[in-house]
N, C-alpha and C positions, 0 to 999 in steps of 0.2 A: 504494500500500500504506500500511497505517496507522504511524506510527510508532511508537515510546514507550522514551522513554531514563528510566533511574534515576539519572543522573551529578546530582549536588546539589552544592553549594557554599554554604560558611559563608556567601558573601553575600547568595544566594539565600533562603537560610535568615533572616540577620534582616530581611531585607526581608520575607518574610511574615509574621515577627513583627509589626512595625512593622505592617504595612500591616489586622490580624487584631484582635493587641491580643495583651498579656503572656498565655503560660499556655497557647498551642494550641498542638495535638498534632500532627505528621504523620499524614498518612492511613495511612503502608503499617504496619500493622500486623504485628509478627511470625507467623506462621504458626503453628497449636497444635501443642502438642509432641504427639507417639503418647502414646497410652494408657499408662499402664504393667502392666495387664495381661493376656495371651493369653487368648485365648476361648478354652475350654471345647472339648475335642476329642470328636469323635465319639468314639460306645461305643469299648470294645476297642482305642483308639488313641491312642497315649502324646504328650503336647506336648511339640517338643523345644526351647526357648528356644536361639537363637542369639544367638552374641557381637553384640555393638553393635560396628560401626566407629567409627572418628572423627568429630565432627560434622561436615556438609560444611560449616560455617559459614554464613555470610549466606544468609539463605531467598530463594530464587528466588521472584518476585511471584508472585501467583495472576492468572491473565490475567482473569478476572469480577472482581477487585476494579481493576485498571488498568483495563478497558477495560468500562462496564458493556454488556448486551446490550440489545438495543431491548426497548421495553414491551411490552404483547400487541397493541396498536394501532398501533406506531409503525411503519414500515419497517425491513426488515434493513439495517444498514449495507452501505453499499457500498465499494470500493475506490477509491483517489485515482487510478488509473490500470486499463485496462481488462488483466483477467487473459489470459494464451495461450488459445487455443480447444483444449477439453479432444484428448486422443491417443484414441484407443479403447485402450481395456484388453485388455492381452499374453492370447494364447492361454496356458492352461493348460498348466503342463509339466510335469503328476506330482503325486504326492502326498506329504508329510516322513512321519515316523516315525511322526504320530500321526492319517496318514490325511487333513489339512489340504490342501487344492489349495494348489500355490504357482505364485504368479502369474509369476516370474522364472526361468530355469535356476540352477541353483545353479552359483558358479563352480569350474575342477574343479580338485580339489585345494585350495579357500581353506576358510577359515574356517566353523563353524557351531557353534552352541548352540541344545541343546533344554533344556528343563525336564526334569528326572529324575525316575526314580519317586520314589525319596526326595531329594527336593528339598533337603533340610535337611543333606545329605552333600554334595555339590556345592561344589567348593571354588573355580567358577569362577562361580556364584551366591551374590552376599550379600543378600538382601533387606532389611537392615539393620533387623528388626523378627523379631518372632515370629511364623510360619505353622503352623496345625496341618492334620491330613487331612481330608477331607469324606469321607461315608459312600460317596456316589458316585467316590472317588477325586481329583476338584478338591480345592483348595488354599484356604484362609481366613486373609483378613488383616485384622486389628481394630486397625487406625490411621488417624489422620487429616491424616496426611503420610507419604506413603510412596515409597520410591526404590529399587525394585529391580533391581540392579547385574547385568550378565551380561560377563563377561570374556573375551577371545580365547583361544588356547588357550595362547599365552605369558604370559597372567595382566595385572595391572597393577601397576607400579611407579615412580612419581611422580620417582623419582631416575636412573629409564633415559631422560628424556624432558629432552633438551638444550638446547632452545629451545621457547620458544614464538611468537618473530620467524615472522610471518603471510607474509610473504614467501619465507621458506626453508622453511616447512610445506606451501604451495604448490607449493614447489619441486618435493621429494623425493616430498610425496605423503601423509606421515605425520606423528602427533605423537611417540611412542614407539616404534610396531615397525612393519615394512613389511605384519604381518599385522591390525595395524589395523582394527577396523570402520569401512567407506567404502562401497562401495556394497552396501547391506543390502536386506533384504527384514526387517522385523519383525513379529511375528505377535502373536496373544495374543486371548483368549477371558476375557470378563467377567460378573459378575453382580454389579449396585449392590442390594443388600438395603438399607444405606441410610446416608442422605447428609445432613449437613446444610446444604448449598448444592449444589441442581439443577444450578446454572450454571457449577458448575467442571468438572472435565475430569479426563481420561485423556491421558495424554502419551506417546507413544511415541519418543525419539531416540535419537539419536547424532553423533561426527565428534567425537567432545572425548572430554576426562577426567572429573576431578572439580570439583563447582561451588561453590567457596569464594572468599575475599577471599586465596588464596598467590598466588603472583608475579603480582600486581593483578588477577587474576581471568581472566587469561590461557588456563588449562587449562578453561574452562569455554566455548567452544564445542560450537554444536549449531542443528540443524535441529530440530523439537519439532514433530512432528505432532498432532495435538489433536482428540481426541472427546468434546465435552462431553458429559455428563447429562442436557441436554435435545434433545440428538441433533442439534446445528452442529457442524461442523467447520472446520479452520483450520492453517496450516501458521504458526509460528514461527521463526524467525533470531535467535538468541543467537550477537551476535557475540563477545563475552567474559563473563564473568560481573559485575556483569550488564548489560548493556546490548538490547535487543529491538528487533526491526521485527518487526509480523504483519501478515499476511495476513488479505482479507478473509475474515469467517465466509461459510460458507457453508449450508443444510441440507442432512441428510444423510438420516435417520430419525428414528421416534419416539422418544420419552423411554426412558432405559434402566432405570428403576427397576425391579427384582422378574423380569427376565428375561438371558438369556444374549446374547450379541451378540457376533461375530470382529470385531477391528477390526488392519489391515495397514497399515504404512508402511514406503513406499520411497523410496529417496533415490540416485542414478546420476547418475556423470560423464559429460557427454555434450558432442559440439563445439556451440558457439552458431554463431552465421550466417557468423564471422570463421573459425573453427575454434578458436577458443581455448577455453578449461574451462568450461562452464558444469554446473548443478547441476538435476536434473528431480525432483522432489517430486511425489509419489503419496499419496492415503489410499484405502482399500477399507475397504468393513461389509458383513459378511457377519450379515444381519439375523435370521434364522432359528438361526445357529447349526446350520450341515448340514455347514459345512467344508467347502461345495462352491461357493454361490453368493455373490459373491463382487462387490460392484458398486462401481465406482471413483466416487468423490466430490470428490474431488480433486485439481486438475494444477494444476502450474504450474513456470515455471522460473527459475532465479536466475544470470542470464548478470553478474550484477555492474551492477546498476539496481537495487538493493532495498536501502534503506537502509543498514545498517552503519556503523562508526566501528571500523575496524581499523589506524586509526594510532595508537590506546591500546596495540598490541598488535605496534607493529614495522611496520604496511600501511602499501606505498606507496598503493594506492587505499583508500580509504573502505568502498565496497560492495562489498569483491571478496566471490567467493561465497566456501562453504568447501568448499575440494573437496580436503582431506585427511583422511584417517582416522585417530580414535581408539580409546584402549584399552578405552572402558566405553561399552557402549549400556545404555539406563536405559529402564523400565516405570515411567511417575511417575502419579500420582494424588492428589488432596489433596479433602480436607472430604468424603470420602464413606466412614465408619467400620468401616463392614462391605462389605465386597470377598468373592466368591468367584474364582479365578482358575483356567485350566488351556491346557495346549498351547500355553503360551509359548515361539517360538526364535526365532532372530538367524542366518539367512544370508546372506554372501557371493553375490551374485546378479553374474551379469557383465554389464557395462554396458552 
């Protein structure tokens, strides 16, 4: 698997001074801020500005500026190590609220969020930006960093969450509550009207909190499933904020620009070959957009061989996976300005 850490150090630092000459910049460029004004709501239908959160702090890298993608001529990268031979994709077990097949049983009794009709009442969704309605009922978002937040049904609270020592979060299972997003089924439905970088991505995770520089970046684990714009896909490990290993890209379909497209990620505890925790990562695109057909693009598992540095964070091992649950799974996307979105939820799937 590919690597790529962000840990820097002042020595690091004037040694590329030295070694460049006075006066060069780093490459990782801040991320643009959102727009500051909401698009223009369809006829008859009022925009409701929502409150802004707190900033989450230090922008999480854009994976097409770390990692660029092959030329049109060059070959797909490949992986440092040969990935699991794909599972067949689960029989079909029903359909959620908004008619969507879902791939997993929903677990009974746990956890689930849909997207509301009015979305903007939703006091377990912060999209941390302005949405207005589409005439068809979808949702419009006119930013170019954008992180929308979906909460368990106990909400999130950064001051209920006791540790972030990676070893005891393993332990128990969780970061904050025992009803945690862990193993998820996440959904969502897109339309890129448009972008100004093809090559970035749709994010779909969870297993963490919020992703700042508070207790050293700690609360900011996650699995990051990824659909780029030019239609590769790619599974992420954020073992703290920020620190990465990815996966190789993979393709998956064509270019998403000007059309609609379902994209699913899963994430399940499962035993690896010893029976201890290992972690099985899923992506589906559902190409059509029928809510029915439904084609798995990605597998692979993270039994603790995949990079990581979770002794910043309390780990006795390095690469252990992360196979406790968090308060906030997040719908992320960046440098593609005009978003339409709809039949976004977050279930509890049993392992």
């Amino acid at each position: 698997m590919m690597r790529n850490r962000f840990v820097f150090t002042s020595s690091a630092l004037l040694l590329a001074l030295h070694a460049s000459g006075c006066g060069a910049s780093p490459d990782n460029e801040p991320l643009p801020t959102p727009e500051a004004s909401a698009p223009a709501p369809a006829p008859g239908i009022p925009t409701v500005p929502l409150p802004v959160p707190e900033p989450e702090g230090t922008p999480e890298p854009v994976p097409s500026q770390t990692e660029p993608p092959p030329g049109p001529t060059s070959p797909a990268p490949t992986p440092t190590a040969p990935l699991p031979e794909p599972t067949p994709a689960p029989a079909p077990s029903g359909v959620d609220g908004f008619g969507v097949t879902m791939l997993y049983p929903s677990k009974a009794g746990g956890e689930q969020w849909a997207l509301a009709e009015d979305a903007t009442a939703d006091a377990r969704f912060v999209p941390q930006g302005n949405i207005t309605r589409n005439a068809d009922g979808s949702w419009k978002m006119k930013s170019s960093q954008v992180r929308m937040s979906a909460y368990p049904s106990t909400g999130y609270d950064a001051k209920q969450i006791a540790t972030y020592d990676r070893d005891v979060l393993a332990s128990r299972g969780y970061m904050q509550a025992a009803n945690d997003w862990k193993n998820v089924e996440m959904t969502g439905f897109v339309k890129v009207n448009a972008a100004s970088n093809t090559q970035d991505n749709f994010a779909w995770y969870a297993r963490g909190g919020k992703h700042n520089n508070n207790s050293q970046g700690c609360e900011g684990s996650s699995y990051k499933g990824g659909l780029h714009y030019d239609g590769r896909v790619r599974f992420e490990k954020e073992t703290w904020h920020v620190s990465y290993d990815q996966g190789a890209y993979r393709p998956a379909t064509t270019p998403l620009l000007g059309r609609w497209v379902g994209f699913k990620a899963v994430m399940r505890n499962v035993p690896d070959a010893n029976g201890a925790e290992a972690v099985k990562l899923e992506l589906y695109v559902n190409e059509n957009a029928d809510k029915v057909t439904w084609k798995k693009v990605y597998d692979m598992t993270d039994a603790g061989d995949w990079g990581g540095d979770a002794q910043h964070c309390g780990g006795s091992v390095g690469a252990m996976p992360i196979t406790w649950g968090g308060p906030i799974a997040t719908f992320r996307w960046d440098n593609a300005n005009d978003v339409d979105f709809k039949w976004m939820s977050v279930r509890e799937v049993q392992p």
